[in-house]
N, C-alpha and C positions, 0 to 999 in steps of 0.2 A: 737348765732352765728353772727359775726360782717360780713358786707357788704364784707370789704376784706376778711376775709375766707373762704365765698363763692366764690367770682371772682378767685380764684386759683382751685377752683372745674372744673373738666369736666363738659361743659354744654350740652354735648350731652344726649338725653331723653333715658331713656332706661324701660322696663319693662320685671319683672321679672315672668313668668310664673310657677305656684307649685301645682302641684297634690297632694290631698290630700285623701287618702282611709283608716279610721282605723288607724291615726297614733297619736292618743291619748297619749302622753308623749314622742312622737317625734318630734313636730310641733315648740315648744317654743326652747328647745334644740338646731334644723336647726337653728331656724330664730335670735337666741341668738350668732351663730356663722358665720353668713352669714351677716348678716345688717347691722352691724357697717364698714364693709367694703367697703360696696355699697355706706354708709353715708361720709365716707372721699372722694371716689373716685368723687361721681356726688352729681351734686346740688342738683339736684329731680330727681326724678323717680318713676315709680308706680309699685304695687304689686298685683296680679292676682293671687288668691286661688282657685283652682279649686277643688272643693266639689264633689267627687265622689260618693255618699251614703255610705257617713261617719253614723254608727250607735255608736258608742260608745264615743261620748263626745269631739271629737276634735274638731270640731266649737264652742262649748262655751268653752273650753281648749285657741281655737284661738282669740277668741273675748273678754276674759278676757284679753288676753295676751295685745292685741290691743288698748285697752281699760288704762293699766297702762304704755302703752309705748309711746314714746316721738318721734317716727319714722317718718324722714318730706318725707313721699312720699304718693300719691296717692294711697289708698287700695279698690279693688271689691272682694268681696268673690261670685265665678259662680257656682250656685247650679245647676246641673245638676238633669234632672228628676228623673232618677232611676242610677244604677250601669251602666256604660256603658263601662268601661275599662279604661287600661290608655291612650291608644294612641286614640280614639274618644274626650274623655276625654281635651286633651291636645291640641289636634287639636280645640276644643271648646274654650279653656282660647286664645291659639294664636292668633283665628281670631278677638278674642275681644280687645289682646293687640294695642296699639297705640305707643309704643315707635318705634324709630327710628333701634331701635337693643335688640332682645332680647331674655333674658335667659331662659332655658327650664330647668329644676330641676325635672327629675319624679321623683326620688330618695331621704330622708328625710337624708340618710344616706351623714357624713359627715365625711370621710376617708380622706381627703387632707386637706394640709394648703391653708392657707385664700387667701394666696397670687395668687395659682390658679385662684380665680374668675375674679381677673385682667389680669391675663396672657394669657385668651384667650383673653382677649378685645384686649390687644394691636397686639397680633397674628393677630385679625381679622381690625385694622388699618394697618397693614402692607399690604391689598392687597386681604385676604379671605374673602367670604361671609356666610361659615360655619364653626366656630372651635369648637370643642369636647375636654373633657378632657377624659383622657381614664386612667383606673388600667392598670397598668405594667405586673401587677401578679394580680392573686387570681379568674380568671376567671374560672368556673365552666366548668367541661369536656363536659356536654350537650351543654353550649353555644361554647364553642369551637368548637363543635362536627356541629353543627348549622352553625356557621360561615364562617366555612372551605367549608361547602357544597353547601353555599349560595355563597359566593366569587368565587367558582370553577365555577359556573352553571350561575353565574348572568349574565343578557345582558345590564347592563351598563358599560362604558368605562371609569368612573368617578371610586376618590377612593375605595377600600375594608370598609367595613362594622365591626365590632367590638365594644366588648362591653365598652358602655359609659354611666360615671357616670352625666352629664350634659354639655349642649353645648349655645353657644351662636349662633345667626344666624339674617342676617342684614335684612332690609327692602326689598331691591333689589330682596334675597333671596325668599322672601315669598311671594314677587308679581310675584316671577317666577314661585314657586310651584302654587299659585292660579293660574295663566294664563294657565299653563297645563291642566286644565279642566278635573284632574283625581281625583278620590276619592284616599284618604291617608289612606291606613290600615295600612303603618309601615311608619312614618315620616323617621326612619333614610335610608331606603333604598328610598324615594322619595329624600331625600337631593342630597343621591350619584347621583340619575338618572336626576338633575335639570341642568346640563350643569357647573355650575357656581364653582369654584373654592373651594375643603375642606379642611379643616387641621384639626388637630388632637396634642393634648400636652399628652405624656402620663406621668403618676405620680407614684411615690411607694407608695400604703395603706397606711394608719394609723392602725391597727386594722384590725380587721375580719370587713365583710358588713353584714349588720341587715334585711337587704333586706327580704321583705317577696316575696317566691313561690306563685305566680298564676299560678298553671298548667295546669289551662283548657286553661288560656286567653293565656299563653304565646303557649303552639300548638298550638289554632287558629291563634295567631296570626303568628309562623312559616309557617301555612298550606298557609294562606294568601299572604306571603311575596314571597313563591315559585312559586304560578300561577300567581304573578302578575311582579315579577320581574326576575324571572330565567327563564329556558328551560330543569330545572331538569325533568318532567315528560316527555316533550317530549323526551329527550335521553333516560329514563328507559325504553319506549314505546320501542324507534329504538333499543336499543342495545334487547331488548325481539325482538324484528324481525328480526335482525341479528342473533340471536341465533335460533328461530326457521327454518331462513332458511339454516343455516348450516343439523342441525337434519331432516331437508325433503331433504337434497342435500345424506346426508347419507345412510339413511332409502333407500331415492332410489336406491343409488348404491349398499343396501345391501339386496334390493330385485331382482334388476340386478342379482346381484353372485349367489344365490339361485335358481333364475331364470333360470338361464344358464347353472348350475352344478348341477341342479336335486337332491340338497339337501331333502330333507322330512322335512318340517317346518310344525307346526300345522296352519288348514286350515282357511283362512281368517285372518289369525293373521299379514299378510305382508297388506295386502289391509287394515287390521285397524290401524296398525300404520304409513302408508301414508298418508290415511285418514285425520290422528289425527295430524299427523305433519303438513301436508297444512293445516286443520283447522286453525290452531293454527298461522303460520305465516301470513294467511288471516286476524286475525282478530290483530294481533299488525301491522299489513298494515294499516290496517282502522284508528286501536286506536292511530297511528303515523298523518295521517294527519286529524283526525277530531281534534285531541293536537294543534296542527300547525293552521288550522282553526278557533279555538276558541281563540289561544293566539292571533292572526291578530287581529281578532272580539273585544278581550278584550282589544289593542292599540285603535282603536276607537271610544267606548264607555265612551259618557262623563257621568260620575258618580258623584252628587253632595254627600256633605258631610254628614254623616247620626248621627245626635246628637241631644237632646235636652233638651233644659235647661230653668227649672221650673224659675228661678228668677236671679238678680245680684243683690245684696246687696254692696249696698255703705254704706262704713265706713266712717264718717263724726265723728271728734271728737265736741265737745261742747268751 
């Protein structure tokens, strides 16, 4: 590569962030369709493998690969101790990255043309400190189902949340999210809730997505995104106490008329379902504002980031 065909390169630094979990005859495929891209666009850049406890041979898959290729960027492979998911996982390779702007890839799956990878760059030179590529179609009715109920409930005033196949995000961005002094269980709803300006390119598929089901990680991690960023339990709370104070306003009036009209009802049967109705609106009283109390509580509570990682391997060719 001559001196001038680099000085036509962007010389802005970027790094490319990549989870990797189990994706043994996926890895070389990605980085076969992904890196030559990256190689026109910028002069250097570096790449960040994040090592999830891969058991079946995608690190030496990756390191062979490495190993015969001619790639001019900077390479760490972040061996994370054990299995930790994607989003700790991810959160682990970001804090280690140094580029000036960079790419998040959880996904191996490579459904859009190439030309995407650039399209959010220059989206995000126009003025964004977050852009997202996002499918058109093909999204799965649970994450819809998810989406819809997280956007209805969420207490950020920052864009809607959907699913995305990988995003870029600036320096400015991630000295904002760290300055928040909040732990990150779901980066893409920390983005929305960071202040700072997102966009979003969405694309038609290639193909079906190869995407493998985590369905313990992906509930907890739904479970997580709702007490930390919505007020869906607290509504389910209130509207349960609305409801039950209708049913005690009832019950009343419909031991009143009984009361009054010398009906014959079976004994004790009005005194147990008053009972049961004020029990009941008593205790989503409670369950309403100890929700409220605890969501306060969990605004200020600073929570460091909970990951750990056995080693960084640098790739150093010969």
């Amino acid at each position: 590569m001559t001196k001038m065909e680099n000085s036509k390169k962007d010389s802005k630094f970027i790094s490319l962030v990549i989870y990797l979990h189990n994706a043994h005859g996926e890895i070389v495929p990605f980085l076969e369709k992904t890196i030559p891209t990256f190689e026109r666009q910028f002069s250097e850049f570096e790449i960040i493998f994040v090592n999830d406890g891969c058991t079946d041979g995608t690190i030496e898959e990756l390191r062979e690969y490495l190993e015969n290729s001619d790639a001019p960027a900077m390479i760490n492979i972040v061996h994370m101790s054990f299995f930790h998911g994607r989003e700790s996982a991810m959160n682990a390779g970001r804090d280690i990255a140094i580029g000036d702007f960079v790419y998040e890839f959880d996904t191996l799956d490579v459904d859009y043309q190439s030309e995407l990878l650039l399209q959010v760059y220059e989206k995000l030179m126009e003025g964004s400190d977050i852009v997202a590529a996002a499918p058109r179609n093909g999204t799965r009715l649970t994450s819809k189902f998810f989406y819809t109920l997280y956007n209805m409930t969420s207490r950020s005033r920052g864009g809607k949340i959907r699913t995305e196949t990988f995003r870029i995000v600036s320096r400015r961005a991630i000295n904002r999210v760290k300055s928040m002094g909040q732990y990150i269980p779901y980066r893409k709803a920390v983005y929305a809730n960071c202040g700072l300006h997102t966009d979003v390119i969405l694309y038609d598929t290639m193909g079906k997505k190869k995407e493998k089901k985590y369905v313990r990680e992906r509930f907890s991690l739904a479970l997580d995104s709702f007490i930390y960023f919505t007020n869906v339990l607290e509504t389910v709370s209130l509207i349960g106490c609305v409801f039950f104070l209708i049913l005690t306003v009832g019950v009343g009036i419909y031991i009143a008329r009984d009361f009054f009209s010398n009906n014959p009802v079976a004994e004790g049967w009005m005194s147990t379902m008053g009972f049961m109705a004020l029990g009941f609106f008593g205790i989503f009283v409670l369950l309403t504002i100890i929700l409220k109390y605890l969501s306060v509580i969990l605004n200020l509570i600073f929570k460091k980031q909970n990951y750990l990682i056995s080693d960084i391997e640098k790739v150093v060719k010969e």
